[in-house]
N, C-alpha and C positions, 0 to 999 in steps of 0.2 A: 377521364381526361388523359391526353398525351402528352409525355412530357418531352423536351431534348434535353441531352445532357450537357448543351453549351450554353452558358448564359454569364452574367458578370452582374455584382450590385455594390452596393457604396453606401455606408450609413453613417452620420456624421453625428456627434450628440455630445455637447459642452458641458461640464458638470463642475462642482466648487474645484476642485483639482484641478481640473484642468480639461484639454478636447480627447476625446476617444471617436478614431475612427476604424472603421470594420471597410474591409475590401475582401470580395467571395469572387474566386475565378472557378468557373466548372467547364470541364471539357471530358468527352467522352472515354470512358475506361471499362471495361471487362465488370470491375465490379467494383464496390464504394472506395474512395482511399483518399483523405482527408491528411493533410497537410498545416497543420496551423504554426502559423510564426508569429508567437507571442514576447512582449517585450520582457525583461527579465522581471520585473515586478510583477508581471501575469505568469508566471510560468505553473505555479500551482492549479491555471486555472484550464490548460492545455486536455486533461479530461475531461471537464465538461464540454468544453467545446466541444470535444469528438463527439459526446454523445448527444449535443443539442443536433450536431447536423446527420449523425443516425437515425435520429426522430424524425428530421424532415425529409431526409435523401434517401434512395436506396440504392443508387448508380454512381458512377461519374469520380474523374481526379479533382478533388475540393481543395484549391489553394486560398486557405483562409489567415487571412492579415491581418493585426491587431498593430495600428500606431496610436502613439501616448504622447500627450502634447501636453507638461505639467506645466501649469500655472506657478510664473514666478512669485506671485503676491503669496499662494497659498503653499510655498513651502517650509521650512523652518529647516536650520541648519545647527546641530549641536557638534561638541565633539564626543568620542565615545572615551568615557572618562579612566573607562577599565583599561582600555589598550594605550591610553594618554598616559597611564601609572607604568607597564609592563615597560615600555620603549624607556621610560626615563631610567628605571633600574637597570633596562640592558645598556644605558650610554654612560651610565655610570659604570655597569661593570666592566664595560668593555676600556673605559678612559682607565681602570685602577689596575687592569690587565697591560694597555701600555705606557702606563706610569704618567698620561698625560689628562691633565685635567679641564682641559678647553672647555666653558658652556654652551652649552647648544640652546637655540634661541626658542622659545615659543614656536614661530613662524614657521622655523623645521621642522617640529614634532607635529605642526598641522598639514602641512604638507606631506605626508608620508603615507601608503592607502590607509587607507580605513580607518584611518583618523576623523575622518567628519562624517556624520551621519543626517541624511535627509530625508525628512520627513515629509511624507506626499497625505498627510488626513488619514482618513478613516480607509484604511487599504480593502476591509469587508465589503464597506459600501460603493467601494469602489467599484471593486470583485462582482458583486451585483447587477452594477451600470453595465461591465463588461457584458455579461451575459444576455441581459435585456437589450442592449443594443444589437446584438448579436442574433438574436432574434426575429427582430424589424429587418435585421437585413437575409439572413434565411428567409424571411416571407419575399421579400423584395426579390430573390435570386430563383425562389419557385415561379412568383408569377413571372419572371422573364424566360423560367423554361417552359411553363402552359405555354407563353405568347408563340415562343418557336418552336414547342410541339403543334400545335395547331397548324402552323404553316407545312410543317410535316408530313401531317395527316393531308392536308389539301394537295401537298405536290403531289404524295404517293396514292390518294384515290385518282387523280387523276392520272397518272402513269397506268393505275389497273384498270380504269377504264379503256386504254389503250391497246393493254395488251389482253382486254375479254374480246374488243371488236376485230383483235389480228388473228386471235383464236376460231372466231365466228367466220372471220373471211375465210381462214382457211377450211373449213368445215365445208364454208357451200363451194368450195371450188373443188375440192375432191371428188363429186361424181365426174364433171365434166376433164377432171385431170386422168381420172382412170378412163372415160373412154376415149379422148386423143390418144392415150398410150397404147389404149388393144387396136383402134385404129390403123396405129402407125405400123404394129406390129402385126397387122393382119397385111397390112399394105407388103410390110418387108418381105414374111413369106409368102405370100404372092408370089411377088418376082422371084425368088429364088426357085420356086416348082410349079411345074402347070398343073397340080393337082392336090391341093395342098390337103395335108389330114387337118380336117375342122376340126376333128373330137380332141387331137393332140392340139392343135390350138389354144382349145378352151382350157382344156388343161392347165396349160404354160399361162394363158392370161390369170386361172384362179391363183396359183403360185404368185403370180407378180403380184395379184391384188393384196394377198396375203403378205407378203412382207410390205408392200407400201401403208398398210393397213396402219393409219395413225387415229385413228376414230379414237383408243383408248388414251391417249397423249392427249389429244384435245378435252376428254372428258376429267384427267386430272389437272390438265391446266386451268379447268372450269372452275373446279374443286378448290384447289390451292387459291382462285380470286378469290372465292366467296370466304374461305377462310380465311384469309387477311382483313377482307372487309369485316367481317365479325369482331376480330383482335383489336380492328381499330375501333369499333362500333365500343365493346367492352370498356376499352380503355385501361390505365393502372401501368404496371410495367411489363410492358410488350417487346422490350428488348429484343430479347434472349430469341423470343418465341418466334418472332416478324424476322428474325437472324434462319431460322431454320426452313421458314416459308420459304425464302429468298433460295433457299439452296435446292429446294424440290422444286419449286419454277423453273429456276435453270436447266438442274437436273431433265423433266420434260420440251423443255426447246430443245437442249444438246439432241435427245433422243430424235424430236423431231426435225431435228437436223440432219440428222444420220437416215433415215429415211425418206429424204426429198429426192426427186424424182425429174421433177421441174424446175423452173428458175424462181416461180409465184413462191411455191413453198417454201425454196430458202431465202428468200429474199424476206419473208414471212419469221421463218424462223431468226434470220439475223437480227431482226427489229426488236424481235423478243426477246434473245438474249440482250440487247442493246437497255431496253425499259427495264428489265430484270435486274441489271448493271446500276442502272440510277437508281432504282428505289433502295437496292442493298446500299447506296453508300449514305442512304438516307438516315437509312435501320439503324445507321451504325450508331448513330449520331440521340437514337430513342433510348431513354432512360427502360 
């Protein structure tokens, strides 16, 4: 199966705490790099996550979201009694330090950080929902990258379809291109002498044949389809691989661009490079 590396999912899931939501953005990158913004209550759980979407991923930039929607019914709110003792000794000490003895009110000492401490339930079980939701939504975010691999695969067999028939055309028009051209040049030296040496003729024509000689360009451009179609036929991650096709395709149009001779062949070879063009920026996009 082909995958893309762009796709997005969303997984919503209510628990006694409160709502946990998961949001997965992927887009294409060189090689895996996972991103997770987790709320400070989750932050112990930031390696797992990496390694849950190592499991499922092997590509792509993962910006992975964790929002925390705690349930007002199910929180509870204490103070911390240790740091409620320390603050009342430093206000003491600090008032017999400047001889002034003012009270300070309840109200204040609650006010002050980390005086109150809230309590969100069983943060374990919590820890767990994270994960398992997290889950649902990696599956959700794979099949949205099958859905547009698949379309993937569809654009680019059919671009190689394209560029086997522009391979084929040019194939059968190269006899009839090499003789208009000994033609032409039989015609030219003609006129130039009322006697013309044939044998040096033939000569000059095998010469020309031989550099226009792309019969070996057509046969790798053959080669490089059916190898694509195999990689896609496979499947798995073809990134990398459908990356390096794309550069020996090109590679054989530039070539066969450099030795066109007529207007059919480059107009041939442009098309080529042109299809070659879009399937790469396809590739890019393949896990």
């Amino acid at each position: 199966m082909i995958h893309s590396m762009t796709a997005f999912a969303r997984c919503e899931r209510q628990t006694d705490a409160g709502t946990l939501i998961w949001e997965l953005r992927s887009v294409n990158h060189r090689y895996l790099e996972v991103s997770p913004r987790l709320p400070d209550t989750f932050r112990d759980q930031e390696g797992a996550v990496r390694e849950r979407c190592r499991e499922t991923l092997s590509r792509g930039k993962v910006d992975a979201t964790l929002r925390y929607q705690p349930d007002p019914q199910a929180l509870s709110v204490e103070p911390d009694m240790a740091l409620v003792r320390q603050l009342a000794r430093a206000v003491r000490r600090v008032g017999e330090e400047l001889d002034q003895s003012a009270p300070v009110s309840p109200a204040e000492i609650l006010g002050m950080p980390g005086v109150l401490v809230t309590s969100e339930g069983d943060v374990a079980e919590l820890g767990r929902q994270v994960l398992s939701l997290l889950d649902e939504a990696l599956a959700q975010l794979q099949a949205s990258r099958e859905r547009e691999g698949r379309a993937l695969a569809e654009a680019l067999a059919q671009r190689l379809a394209a560029v086997a028939a522009e391979t084929e055309r040019v194939r059968q028009a190269i006899p009839r291109i090499m003789e208009a051209r000994r033609e032409r040049m039989k015609a030219r030296v003609e006129e130039a002498v009322a006697q013309p040496d044939t044998e040096r003729l033939e000569q000059e024509l095998v010469l020309m044949a031989q550099k226009m000689d792309v019969a070996e360009e057509l046969d790798r451009l053959d080669t490089h389809v059916a190898e694509v179609r195999r990689v896609l036929e496979a499947g798995g991650g073809v990134g990398r691989r459908l990356d390096f096709l794309m550069q020996e395709l090109n590679r054989e149009a530039n070539t066969l661009a450099s030795k066109s001779v007529d207007t059919e062949t480059t107009r041939a070879a442009v098309e080529l490079k042109v299809l070659i063009e879009q399937m790469r920026e396809q590739v890019q996009n393949m896990e």
